[in-house]
TIVONU-225305 format. One record per residue (C-alpha): residue number from 1; residue in three letters; chain; x, y, z. Coordinates in steps of 0.02 Angstrom, whole numbers. Layout:
  pos  code  unit       u       v       w
  NUM   Ala     A       X       Y       Z
...
//
This chain:
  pos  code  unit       u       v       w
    1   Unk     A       6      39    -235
    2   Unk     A      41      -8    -415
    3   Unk     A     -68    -164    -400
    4   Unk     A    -209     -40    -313
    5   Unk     A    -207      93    -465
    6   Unk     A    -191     -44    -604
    7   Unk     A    -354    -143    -539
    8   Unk     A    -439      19    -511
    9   Unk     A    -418      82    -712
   10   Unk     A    -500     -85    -748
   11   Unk     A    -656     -60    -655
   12   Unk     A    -677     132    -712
   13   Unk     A    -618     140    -870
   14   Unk     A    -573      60   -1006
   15   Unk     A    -407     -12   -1048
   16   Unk     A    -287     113   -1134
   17   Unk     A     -95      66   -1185
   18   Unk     A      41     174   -1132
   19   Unk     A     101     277   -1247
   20   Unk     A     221     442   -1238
   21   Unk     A     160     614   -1184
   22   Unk     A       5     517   -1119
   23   Unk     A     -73     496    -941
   24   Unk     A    -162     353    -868
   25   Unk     A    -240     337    -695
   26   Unk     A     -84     249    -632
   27   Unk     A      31     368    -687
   28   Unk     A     -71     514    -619
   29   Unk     A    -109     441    -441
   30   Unk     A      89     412    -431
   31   Unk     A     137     588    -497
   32   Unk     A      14     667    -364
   33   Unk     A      72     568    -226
   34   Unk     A     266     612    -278
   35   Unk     A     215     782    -261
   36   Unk     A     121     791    -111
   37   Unk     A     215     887       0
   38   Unk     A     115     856     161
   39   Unk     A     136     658     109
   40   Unk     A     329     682     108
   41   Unk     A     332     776     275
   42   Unk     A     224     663     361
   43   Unk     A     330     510     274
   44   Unk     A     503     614     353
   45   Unk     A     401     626     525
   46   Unk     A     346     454     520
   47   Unk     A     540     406     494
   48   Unk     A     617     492     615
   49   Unk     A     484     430     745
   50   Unk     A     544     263     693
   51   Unk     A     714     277     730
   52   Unk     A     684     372     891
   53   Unk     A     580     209     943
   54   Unk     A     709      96     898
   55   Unk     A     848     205    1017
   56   Unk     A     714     173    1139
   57   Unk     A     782       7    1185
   58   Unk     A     933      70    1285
   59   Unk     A     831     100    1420
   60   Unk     A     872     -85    1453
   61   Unk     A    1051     -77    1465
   62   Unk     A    1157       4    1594
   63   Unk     A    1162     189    1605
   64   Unk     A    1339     274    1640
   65   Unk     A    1381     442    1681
   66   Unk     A    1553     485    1695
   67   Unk     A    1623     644    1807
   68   Unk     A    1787     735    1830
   69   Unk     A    1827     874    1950
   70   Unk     A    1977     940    2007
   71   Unk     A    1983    1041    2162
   72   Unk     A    2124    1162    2185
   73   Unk     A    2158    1253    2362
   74   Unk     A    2301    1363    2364
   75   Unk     A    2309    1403    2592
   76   Unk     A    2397    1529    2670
   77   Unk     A    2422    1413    2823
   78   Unk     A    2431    1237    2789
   79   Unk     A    2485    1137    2657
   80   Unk     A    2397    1154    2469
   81   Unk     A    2314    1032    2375
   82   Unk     A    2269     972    2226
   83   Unk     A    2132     858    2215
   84   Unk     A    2092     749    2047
   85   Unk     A    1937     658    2040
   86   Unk     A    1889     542    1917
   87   Unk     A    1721     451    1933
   88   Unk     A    1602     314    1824
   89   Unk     A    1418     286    1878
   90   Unk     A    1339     153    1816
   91   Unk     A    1138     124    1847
   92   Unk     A    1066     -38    1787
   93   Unk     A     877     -56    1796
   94   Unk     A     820    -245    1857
   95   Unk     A     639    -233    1903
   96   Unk     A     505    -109    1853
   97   Unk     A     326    -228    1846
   98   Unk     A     343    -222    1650
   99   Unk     A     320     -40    1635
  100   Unk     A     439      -6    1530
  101   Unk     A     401    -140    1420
  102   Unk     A     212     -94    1408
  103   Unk     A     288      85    1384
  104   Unk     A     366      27    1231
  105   Unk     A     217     -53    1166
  106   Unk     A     108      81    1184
  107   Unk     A     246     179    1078
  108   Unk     A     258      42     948
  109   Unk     A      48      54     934
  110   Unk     A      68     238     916
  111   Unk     A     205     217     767
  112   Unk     A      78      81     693
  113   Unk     A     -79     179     684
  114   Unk     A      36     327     622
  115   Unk     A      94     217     491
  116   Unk     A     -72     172     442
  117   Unk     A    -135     339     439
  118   Unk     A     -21     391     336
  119   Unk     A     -63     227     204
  120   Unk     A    -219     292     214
  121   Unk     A    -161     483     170
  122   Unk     A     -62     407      15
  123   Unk     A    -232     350     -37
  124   Unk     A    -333     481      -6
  125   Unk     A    -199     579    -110
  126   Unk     A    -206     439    -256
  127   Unk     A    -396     441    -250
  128   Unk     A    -396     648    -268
  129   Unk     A    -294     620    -438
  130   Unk     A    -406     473    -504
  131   Unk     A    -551     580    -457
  132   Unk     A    -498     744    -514
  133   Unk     A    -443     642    -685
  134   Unk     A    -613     565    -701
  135   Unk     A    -694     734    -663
  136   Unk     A    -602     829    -807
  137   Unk     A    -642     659    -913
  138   Unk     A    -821     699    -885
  139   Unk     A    -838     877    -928
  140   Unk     A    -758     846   -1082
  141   Unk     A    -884     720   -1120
  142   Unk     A    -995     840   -1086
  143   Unk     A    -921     980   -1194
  144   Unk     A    -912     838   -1333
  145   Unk     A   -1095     812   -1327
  146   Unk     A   -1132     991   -1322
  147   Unk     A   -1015    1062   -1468
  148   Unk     A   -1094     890   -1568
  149   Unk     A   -1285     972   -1499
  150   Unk     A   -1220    1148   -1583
  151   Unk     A   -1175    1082   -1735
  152   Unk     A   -1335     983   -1771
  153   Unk     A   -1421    1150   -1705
  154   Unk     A   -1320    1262   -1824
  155   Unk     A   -1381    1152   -1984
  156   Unk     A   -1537    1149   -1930
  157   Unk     A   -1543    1331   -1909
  158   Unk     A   -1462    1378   -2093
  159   Unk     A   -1617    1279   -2173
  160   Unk     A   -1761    1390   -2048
  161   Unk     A   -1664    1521   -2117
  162   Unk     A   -1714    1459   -2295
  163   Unk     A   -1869    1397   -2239
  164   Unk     A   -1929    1589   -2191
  165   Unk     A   -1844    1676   -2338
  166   Unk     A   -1952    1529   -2463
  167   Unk     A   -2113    1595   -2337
  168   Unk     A   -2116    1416   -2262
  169   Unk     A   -2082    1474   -2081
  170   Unk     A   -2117    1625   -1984
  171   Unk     A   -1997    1736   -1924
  172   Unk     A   -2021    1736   -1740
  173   Unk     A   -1976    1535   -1767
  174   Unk     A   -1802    1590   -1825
  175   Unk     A   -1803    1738   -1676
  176   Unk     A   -1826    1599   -1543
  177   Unk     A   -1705    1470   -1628
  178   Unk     A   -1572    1631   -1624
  179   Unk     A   -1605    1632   -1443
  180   Unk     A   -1599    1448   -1413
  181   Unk     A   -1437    1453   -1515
  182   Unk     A   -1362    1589   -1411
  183   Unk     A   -1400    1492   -1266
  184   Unk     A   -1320    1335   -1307
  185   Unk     A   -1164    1439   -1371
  186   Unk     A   -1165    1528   -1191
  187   Unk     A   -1170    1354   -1122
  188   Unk     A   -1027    1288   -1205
  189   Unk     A    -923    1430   -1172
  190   Unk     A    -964    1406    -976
  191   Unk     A    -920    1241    -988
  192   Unk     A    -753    1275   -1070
  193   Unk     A    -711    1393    -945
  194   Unk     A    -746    1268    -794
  195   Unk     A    -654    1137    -888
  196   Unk     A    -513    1245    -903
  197   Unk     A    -504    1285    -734
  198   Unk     A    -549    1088    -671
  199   Unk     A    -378    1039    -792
  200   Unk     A    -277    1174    -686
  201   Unk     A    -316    1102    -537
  202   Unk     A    -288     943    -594
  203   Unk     A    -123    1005    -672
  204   Unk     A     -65    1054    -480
  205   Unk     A    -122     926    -400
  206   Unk     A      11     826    -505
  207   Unk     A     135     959    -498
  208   Unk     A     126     979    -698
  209   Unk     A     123    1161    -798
  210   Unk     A      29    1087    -923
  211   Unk     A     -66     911    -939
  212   Unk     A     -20     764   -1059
  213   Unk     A    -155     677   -1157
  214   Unk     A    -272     583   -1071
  215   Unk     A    -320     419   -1155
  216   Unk     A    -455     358   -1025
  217   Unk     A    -626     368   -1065
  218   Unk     A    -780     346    -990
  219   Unk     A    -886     187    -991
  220   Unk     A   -1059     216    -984
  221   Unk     A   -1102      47   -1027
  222   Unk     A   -1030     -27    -889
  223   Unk     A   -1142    -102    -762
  224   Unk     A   -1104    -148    -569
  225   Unk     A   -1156    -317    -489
  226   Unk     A   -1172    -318    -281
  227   Unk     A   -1144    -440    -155
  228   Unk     A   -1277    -464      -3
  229   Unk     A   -1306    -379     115
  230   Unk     A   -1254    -510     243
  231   Unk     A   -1100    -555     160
  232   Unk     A   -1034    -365     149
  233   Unk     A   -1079    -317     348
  234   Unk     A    -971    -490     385
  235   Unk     A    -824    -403     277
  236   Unk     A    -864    -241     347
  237   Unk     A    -869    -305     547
  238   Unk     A    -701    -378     472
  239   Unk     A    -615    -246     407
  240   Unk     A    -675     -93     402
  241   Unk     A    -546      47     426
  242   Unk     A    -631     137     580
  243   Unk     A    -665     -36     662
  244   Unk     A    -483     -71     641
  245   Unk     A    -452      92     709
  246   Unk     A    -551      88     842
  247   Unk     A    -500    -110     903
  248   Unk     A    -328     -44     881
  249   Unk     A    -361     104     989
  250   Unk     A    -450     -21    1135
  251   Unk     A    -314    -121    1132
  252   Unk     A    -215      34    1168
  253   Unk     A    -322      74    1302
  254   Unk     A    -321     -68    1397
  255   Unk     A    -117     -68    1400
  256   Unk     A    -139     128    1469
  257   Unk     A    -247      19    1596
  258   Unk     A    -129     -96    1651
  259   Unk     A      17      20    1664
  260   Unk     A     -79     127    1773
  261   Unk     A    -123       1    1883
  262   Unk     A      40     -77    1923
  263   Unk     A     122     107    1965
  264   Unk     A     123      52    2120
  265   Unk     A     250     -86    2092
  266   Unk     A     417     -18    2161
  267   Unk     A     574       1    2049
  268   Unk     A     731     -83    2058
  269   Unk     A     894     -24    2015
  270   Unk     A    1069     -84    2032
  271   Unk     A    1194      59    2035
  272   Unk     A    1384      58    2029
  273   Unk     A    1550     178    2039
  274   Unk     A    1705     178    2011
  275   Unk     A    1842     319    2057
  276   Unk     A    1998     370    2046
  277   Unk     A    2093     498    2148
  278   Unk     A    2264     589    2180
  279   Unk     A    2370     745    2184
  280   Unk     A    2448     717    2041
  281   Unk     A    2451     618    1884
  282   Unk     A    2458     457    1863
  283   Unk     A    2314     455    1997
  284   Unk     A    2352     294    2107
  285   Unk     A    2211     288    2226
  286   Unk     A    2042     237    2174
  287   Unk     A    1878     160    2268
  288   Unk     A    1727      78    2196
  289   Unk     A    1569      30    2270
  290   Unk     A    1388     -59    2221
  291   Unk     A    1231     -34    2298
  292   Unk     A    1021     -55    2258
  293   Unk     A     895      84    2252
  294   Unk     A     704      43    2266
  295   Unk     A     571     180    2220
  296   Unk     A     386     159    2268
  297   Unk     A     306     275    2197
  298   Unk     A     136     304    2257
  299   Unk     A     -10     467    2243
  300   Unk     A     -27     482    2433
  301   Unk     A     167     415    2461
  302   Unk     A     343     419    2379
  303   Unk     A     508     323    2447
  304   Unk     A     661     293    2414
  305   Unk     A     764     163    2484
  306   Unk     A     967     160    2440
  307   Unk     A    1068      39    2496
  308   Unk     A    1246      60    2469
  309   Unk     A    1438     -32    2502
  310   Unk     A    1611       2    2473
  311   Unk     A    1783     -29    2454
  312   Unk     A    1944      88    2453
  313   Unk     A    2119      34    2467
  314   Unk     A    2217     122    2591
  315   Unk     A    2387      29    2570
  316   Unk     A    2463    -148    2538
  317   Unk     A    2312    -268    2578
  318   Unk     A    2225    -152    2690
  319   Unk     A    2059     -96    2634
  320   Unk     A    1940      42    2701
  321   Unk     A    1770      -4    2683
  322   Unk     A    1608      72    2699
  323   Unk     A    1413      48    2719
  324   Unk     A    1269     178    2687
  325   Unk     A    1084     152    2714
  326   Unk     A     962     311    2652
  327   Unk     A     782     326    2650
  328   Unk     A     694     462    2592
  329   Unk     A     482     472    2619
  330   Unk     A     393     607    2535
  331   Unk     A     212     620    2607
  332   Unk     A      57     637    2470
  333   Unk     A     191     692    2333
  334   Unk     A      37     700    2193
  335   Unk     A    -138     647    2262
  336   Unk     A    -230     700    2096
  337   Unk     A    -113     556    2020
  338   Unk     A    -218     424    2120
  339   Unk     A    -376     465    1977
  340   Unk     A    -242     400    1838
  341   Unk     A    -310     227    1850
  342   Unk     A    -515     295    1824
  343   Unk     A    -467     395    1705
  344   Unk     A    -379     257    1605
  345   Unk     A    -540     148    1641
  346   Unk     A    -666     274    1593
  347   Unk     A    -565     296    1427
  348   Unk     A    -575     115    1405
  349   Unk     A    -770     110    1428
  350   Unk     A    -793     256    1308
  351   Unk     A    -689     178    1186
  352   Unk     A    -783       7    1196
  353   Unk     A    -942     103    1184
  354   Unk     A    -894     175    1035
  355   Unk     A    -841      18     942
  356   Unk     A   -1006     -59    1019
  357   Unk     A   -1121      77     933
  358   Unk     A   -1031      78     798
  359   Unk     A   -1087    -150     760
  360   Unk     A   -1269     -85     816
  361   Unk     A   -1267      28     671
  362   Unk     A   -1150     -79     555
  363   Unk     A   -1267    -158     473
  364   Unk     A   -1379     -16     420
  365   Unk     A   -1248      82     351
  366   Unk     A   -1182     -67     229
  367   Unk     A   -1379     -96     179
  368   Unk     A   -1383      95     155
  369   Unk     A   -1210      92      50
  370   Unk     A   -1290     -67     -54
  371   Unk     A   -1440      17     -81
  372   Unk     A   -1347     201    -129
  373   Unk     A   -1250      88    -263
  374   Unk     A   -1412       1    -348
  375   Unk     A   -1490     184    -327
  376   Unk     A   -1348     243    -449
  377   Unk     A   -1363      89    -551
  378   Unk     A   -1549      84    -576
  379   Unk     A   -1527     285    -639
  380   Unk     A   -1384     252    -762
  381   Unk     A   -1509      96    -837
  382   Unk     A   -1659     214    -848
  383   Unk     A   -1538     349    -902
  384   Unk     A   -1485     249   -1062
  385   Unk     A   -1665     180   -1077
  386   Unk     A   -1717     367   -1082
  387   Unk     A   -1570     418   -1220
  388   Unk     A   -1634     272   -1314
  389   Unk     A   -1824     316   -1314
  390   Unk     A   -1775     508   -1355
  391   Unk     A   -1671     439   -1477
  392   Unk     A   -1809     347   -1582
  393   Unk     A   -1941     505   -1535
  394   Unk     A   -1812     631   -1617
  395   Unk     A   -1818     538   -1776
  396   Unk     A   -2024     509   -1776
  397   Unk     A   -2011     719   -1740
  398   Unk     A   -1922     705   -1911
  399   Unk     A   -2051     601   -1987
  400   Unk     A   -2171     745   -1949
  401   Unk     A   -2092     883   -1977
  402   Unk     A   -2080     810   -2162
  403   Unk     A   -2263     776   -2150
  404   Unk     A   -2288     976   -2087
  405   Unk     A   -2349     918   -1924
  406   Unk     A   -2224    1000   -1828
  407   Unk     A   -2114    1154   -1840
  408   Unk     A   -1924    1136   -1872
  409   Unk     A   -1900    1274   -1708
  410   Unk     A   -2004    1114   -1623
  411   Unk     A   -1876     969   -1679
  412   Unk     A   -1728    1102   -1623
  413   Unk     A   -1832    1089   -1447
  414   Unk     A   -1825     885   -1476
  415   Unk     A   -1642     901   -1499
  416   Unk     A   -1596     987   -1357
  417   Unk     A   -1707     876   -1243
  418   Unk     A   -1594     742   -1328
  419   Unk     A   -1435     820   -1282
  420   Unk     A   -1479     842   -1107
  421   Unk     A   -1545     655   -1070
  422   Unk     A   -1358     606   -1154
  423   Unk     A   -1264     724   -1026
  424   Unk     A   -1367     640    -896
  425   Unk     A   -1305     461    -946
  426   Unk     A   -1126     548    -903
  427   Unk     A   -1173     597    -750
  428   Unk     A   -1262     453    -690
  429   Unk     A   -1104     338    -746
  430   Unk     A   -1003     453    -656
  431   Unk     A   -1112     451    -496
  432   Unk     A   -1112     239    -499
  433   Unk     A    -914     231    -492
  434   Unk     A    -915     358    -362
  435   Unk     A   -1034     246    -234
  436   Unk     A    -952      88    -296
  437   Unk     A    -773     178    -250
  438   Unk     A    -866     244     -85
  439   Unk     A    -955      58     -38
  440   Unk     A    -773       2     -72
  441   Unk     A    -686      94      56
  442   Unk     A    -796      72     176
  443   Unk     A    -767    -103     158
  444   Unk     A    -582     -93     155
  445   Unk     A    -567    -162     -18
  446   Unk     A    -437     -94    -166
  447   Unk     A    -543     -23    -323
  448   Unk     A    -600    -169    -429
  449   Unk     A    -615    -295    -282
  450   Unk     A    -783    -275    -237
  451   Unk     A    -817    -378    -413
  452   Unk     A    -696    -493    -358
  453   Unk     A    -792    -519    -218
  454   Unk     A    -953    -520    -269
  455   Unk     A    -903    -658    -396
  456   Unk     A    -824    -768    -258
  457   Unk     A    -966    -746    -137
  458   Unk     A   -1089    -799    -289
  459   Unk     A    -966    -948    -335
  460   Unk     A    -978    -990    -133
  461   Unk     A   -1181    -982    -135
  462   Unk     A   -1175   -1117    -290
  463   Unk     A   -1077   -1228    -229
//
């Protein structure tokens, strides 16, 4: 995570040293996902799944149950007794056709796409922070450019005022750059207000009361260079999170295949017990015996076969001993059982068909990410292009308004035009390193590594 956040300030933002009472992008992707209660519940939860897995694995070993009675029968003809019983029952499992196993497996897949849902939770909380941090970054940009607008306004506003006291303006000039004035003043304060409230949710998102100083800025100079198309659908068919997700959920499939196709493969079981018995204590009879139980369990038939022998000393040398044979058939016990196997297979082919339309369409959605990204490029270009030109026409508007060709209430017009096409340059930046971030993801790839990649596909394409 530390490696993500540090590669991702260097392809947003500048570089900024740490310093105290100060917040970088790091800092405020680790405080959010610190405080992200859902993330630490779902961490707990993932935890305790874990170690219920891992007790999972006595299911191998023998299973013992261990019984004692005592039967009291006070007669008023005969004699009374007082029967002890002690007993240990031990079941060992030998043979179930690898159900259990493929049980286990399916459990262990379960635990692993938890676990990477819940990687991918940690990032979605990280990637809330950066964005909600790059958000508030922006609107104060914004406010910057507009207070900076205001001021130039304001100046040129105190010399209309002296232009129409000398008689060199008319009034309704000054009445309309009033209004203007107002408006730009209403704007601001707007803009304060939902700046305010974008820093309080930022604030609680990071479990802060109030929030340090940020020391990132925007870079609106910073341009973006793309791999091909062909090389980022090969990455994407690669490892893209929902193809992962979805191979990972056929391969889960298939198992749910297999085990319900060999339920039909009867269960073995080697059982034991062990007893002791008496009147009184120390008890000084005992008897033990082993036997086998098979189970085939089947939709339209269920039986149990138990085989069981014995041994029980009756005195010196002389043992009693005993046989049992049990079967026990259970006609049609669950017929709807016998669709478990379709079902399993039609789940399969749904899944597959899936995955398969999701490659048809691969392609097309990494051309259409590509081409979102140069979009967003090409606009922050001809944004700056635009700030450039309006730049150089504000001062010719100067020029002219010295020469009396224009109105000073016109050049106020220029200026705001101006501050607009600068906000936009803002927003287009802003809107590049969101489809960069969003091409990223898609491709699986930590912030900053599409360049990375880009570069070594290039360097590949050389050689």
């Amino acid at each position: 995570m530390r490696k993500y956040l540090t590669v991702l300030i260097c392809l947003l933002f500048s570089p900024a040293l740490y310093a105290a009472d100060t917040l970088t992008f790091a800092q405020a992707a680790n405080l959010a996902i610190a405080y992200s209660a859902d993330l630490r519940h779902s961490r707990a939860s993932q935890k305790l799944l874990e170690g219920a897995w891992k007790w999972g694995r006595r299911a191998y070993f023998p299973q013992m149950n261990i019984t004692v009675s005592e039967n009291d029968r006070l007669q008023q003809m005969g004699v009374d007794s007082f029967i002890k019983n002690y007993g240990l029952n031990v079941d060992q499992l030998l043979f179930d056709g690898g159900r259990l196993l493929m049980s286990r497996k399916m459990e262990r897949m379960e635990l692993d796409l938890s676990s990477v849902k819940l990687d991918r939770m940690a990032n979605e909380v990280a990637e809330a922070a950066i964005a909600a941090y790059r958000n508030v970054l922006s609107s104060r940009t914004i406010l910057e450019i507009k207070k900076s607008a205001l001021t130039v306004l304001e100046e040129q506003l105190r010399i209309l005022h002296e232009e129409v006291r000398l008689g060199l303006a008319l009034p309704v000039d000054l009445a309309s750059a009033n209004i203007s004035l107002a408006d730009a003043k209403l704007d601001i304060n707007s803009l304060t207000l939902d700046l305010a409230e974008k820093e309080k949710q930022f604030a609680d998102l990071l479990g802060l009361d109030v929030l340090p100083v940020l020391i990132e800025k925007v870079d609106i100079n910073r341009s973006i260079k793309l791999p091909e198309v062909s090389a980022a659908a090969a990455l994407a068919k690669e490892q893209n999170p929902n193809l992962k997700e979805a191979r990972h959920s056929i391969a889960k499939k298939k198992m749910e295949l297999n085990y319900a196709a060999r339920t039909w493969i009867p269960t073995l079981k080697l059982n034991g017990n062990f007893g002791l018995t008496g009147q009184q204590y120390p008890l000084t009879r005992y008897n033990w015996s082993v036997g086998i139980t098979i189970d085939f369990i089947h939709p339209w038939f269920q039986n149990r076969l138990v085989m069981q022998t014995g041994w029980e000393p009756v005195a010196s040398g002389l043992y009693d001993r005993s046989a049992a044979l049990q079967n026990n058939f259970t006609p049609a016990p669950d017929p709807a059982a016998g669709f478990n196997k379709k079902q399993a297979a039609l789940a399969l082919s749904l899944e597959q068909e899936n995955l398969d339309t999701f490659l048809t369409r691969l392609g097309r959605i990494t051309s259409n990410a590509l081409e979102k990204c140069a979009l967003a490029e090409e606009k922050r270009l001809l944004s700056l292009e635009s700030v450039s030109l309006g730049s150089e026409r504000c001062q010719v508007e100067e020029i002219r308004l010295g020469l009396g060709q224009i109105t000073r209430l016109e050049l106020m017009e220029k200026l705001i035009e101006q501050t607009q096409r600068e906000i936009a340059v803002v927003e287009t930046a802003t809107a590049l390193l969101e489809a960069e971030r969003e091409l990223e993801r898609f491709l699986d790839l930590q912030p900053g590594e599409l360049e990375v990649f880009t570069k070594s596909i290039s360097s590949q394409i050389l050689r």
